[in-house]
C-alpha positions in Angstrom: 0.0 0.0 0.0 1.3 3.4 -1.2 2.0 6.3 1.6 0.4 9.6 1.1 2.0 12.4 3.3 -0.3 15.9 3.4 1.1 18.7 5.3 -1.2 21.9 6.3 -3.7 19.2 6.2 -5.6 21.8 9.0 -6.2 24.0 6.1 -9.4 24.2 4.0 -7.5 22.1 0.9 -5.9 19.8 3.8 -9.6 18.9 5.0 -11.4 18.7 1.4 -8.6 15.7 1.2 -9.6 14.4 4.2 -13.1 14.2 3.1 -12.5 12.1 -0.1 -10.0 10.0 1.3 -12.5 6.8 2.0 -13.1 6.7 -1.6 -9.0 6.1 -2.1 -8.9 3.2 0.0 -5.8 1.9 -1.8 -3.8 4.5 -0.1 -2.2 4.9 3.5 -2.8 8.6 4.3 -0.8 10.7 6.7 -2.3 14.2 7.8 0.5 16.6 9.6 0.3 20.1 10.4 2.6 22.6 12.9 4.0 21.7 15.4 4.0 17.4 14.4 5.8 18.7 11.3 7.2 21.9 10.4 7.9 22.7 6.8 10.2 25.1 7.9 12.6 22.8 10.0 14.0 20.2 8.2 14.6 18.0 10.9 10.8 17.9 11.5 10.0 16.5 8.3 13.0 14.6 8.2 11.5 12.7 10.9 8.7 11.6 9.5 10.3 10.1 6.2 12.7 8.6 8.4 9.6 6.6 10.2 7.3 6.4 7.3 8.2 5.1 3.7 6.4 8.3 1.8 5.3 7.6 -1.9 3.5 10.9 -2.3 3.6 14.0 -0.5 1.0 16.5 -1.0 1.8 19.9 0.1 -0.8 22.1 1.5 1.2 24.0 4.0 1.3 27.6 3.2 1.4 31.4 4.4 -1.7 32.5 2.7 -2.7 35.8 4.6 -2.4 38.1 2.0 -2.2 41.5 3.9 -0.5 40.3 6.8 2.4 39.1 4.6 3.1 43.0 3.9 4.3 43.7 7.0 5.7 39.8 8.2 7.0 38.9 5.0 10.1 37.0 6.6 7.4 34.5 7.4 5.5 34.6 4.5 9.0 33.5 2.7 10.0 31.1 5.5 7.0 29.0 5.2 6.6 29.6 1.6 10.0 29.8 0.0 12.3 27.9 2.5 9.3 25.4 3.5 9.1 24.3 0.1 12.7 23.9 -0.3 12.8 21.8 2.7 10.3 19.6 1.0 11.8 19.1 -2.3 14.9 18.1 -1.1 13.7 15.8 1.6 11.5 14.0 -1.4 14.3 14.0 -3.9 16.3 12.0 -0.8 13.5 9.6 -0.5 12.4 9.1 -4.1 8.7 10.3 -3.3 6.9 12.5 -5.9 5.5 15.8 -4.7 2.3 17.8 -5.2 2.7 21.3 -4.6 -0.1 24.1 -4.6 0.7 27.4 -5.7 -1.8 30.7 -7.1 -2.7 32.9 -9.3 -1.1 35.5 -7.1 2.2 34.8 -9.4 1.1 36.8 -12.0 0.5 40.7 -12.1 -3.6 40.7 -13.4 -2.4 43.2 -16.3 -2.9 40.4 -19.0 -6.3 40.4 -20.8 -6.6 36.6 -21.6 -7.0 33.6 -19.4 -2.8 33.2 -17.9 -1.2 29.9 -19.4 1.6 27.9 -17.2 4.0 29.5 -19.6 2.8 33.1 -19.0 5.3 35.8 -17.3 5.4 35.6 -14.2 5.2 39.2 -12.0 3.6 38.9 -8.4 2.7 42.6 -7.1 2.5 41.5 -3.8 4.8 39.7 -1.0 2.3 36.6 -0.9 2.2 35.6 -4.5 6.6 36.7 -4.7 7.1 34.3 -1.3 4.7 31.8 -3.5 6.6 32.1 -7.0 9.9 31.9 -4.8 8.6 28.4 -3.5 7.7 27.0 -7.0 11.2 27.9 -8.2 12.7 26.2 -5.1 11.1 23.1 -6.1 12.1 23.5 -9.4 15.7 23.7 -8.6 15.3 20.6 -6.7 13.6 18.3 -8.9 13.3 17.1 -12.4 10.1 15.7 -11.7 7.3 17.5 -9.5 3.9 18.7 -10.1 2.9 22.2 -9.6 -0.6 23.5 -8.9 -1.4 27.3 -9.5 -4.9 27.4 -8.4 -7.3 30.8 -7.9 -9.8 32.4 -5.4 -10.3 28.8 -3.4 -13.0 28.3 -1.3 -14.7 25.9 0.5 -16.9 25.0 3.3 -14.1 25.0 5.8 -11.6 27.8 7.1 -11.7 31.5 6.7 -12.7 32.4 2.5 -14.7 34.1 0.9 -18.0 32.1 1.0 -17.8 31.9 4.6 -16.7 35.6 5.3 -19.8 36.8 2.7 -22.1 34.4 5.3 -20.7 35.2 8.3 -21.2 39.4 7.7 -24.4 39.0 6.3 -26.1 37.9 9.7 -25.2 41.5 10.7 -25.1 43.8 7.9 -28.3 43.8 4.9 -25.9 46.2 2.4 -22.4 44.6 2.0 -20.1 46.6 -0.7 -18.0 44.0 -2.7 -15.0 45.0 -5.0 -16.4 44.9 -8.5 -13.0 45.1 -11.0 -11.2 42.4 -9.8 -11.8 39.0 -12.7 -11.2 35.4 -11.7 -12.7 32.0 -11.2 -13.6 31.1 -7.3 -12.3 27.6 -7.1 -13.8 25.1 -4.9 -11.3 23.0 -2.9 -13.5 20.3 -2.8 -13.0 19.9 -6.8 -9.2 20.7 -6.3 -8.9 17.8 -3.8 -10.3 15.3 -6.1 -8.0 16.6 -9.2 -4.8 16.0 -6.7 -5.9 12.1 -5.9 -6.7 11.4 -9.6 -2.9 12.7 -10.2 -2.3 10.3 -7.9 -4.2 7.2 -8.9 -3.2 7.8 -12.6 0.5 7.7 -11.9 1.2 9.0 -15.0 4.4 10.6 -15.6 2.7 13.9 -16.5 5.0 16.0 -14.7 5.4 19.3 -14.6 3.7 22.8 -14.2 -0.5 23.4 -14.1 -3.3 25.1 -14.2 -6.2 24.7 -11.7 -10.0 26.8 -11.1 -13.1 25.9 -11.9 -14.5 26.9 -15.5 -15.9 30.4 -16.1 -15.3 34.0 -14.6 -16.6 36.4 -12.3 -15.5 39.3 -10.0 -16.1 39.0 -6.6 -18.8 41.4 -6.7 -20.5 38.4 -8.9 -18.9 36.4 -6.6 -21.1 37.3 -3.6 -24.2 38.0 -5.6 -24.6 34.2 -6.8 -23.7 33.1 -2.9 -26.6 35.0 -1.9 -29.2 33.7 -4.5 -28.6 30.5 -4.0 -28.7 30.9 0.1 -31.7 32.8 0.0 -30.2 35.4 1.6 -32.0 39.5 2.0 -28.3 41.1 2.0 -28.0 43.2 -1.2 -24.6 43.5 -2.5 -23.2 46.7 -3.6 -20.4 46.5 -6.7 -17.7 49.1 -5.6 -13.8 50.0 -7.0 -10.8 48.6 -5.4 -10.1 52.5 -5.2 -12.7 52.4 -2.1 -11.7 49.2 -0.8 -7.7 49.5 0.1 -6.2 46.9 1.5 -2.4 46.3 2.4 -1.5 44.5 -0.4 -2.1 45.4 -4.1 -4.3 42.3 -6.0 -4.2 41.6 -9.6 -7.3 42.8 -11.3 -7.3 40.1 -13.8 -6.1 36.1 -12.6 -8.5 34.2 -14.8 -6.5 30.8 -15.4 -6.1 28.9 -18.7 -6.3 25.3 -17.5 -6.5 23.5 -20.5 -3.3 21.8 -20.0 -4.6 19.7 -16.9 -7.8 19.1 -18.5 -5.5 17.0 -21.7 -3.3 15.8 -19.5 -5.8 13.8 -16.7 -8.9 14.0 -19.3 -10.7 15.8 -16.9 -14.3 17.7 -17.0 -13.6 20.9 -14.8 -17.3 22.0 -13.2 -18.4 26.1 -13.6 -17.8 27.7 -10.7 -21.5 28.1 -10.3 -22.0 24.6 -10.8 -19.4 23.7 -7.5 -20.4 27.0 -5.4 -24.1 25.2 -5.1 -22.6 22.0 -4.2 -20.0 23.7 -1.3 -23.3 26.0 0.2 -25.3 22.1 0.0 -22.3 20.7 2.0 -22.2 23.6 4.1 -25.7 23.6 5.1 -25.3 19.9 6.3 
């Protein structure tokens, strides 16, 4: 039986895995998060490949607060840069292949077509430069990896959007939303079953990919479908990013071209309306 290490497995992706993983019976799962084992301290995951024969490791741990990162970005890069350095080399060691999740946050949003795994890279912000700093880490390690750049995730677990959108509207009926920033809201749940097909197919289909569900919005749009299909009396107002600063700049264009994946695992990726009903369903359960 094959060995499947996750780290950040506390994190929404981490526990969309941990929802599927009765279906993938064939596999001996590991879930790890800080402090069992620290991407940042080599030792720490050391010492879990030293007790474990790992086939597949799955890497979920991440800095992902956006506007925090601004003003802690020597975390940020430590989990994010040096973390997935740590990895990479631990799995080149032990012959395991990795699964690494990266964003959209690479990229700079001035581009006016869907961004292709070959696009120029240009992050505008210290998340998405600790992020692209990680994927090149792991590049520089291995010949063989997978990368997933995936956008706007969301799910029924953890602090995102859909939640946050909930959460406000049991005390606010007029929320303003930012209406000039394109992308497609991914749902982890999706992402989570992409990652174990990778996994089942064993193909040798390394490399670099594209990840989000099918279709675009703005997160203005964004919020308007998650209250339709909640029911919900909170009326959404479209604003400009102008009169919604925050501390880091975000691209106002990530839409993702992911019709490499799609060839490569012969996959049907769902719209994101399609996978928002399905999250609220599981949500509401």
């Amino acid at each position: 039986m094959k060995t499947v290490l996750v780290t950040g497995s506390r994190g929404q992706l981490g526990k969309s895995i941990l929802d599927i993983v009765k279906k993938h019976s064939q596999y001996h799962f590991i879930f790890t998060n800080q402090p069992q084992v620290d991407v940042t301290n080599y030792k720490s995951i050391k010492s879990i490949f030293d007790k474990n024969k790992i086939d597949w490791c799955i890497n979920c741990a991440a800095y992902t607060k956006v506007d925090l990162a601004e003003s802690e970005p020597e975390i940020a890069f430590l989990i994010n840069e040096e973390g997935s350095k740590n990895l990479a080399n631990i799995c080149k060691e032990n012959n395991t292949k990795l699964i690494h999740i990266s964003t959209d946050f690479v990229f700079d949003g001035a581009s006016k077509t869907p961004y292709l795994e070959s696009s120029i890279t240009n992050p505008i912000n210290t998340y998405g430069l600790s992020k692209l700093q990680g994927e090149l880490e792991i590049e520089k390690a291995l010949k063989e990896y997978y990368i997933i750049r995936t956008s706007w995730l969301y799910s029924e677990y953890g602090k995102n959007f859909l939640r946050t959108m909930l959460r406000l509207s049991k005390n606010n009926n007029e929320l303003k939303v930012v209406n000039d920033q394109n992308g497609s809201p991914t749902y982890a749940g999706d992402l989570a079953e992409v990652i174990l097909k990778i996994i089942e197919d064993d193909s040798e289909n390394y490399g670099l990919y594209n990840y989000s569900n099918k279709g675009q919005t703005t997160w203005y749009g964004f919020a308007k479908e998650i209250f339709q299909l909640t029911g919900g009396n909170t009326q959404v107002k479209p604003i400009d990013s102008e009169e919604y600063r925050t501390a880091a700049k975000r691209p106002q264009y990530s839409v993702l071209n992911c019709d490499k994946i799609e060839e490569a695992y012969k996959l049907e990726i769902p719209n994101w309306k399609t996978s928002l009903k399905k999250a609220i369903t599981k949500l509401y359960e």
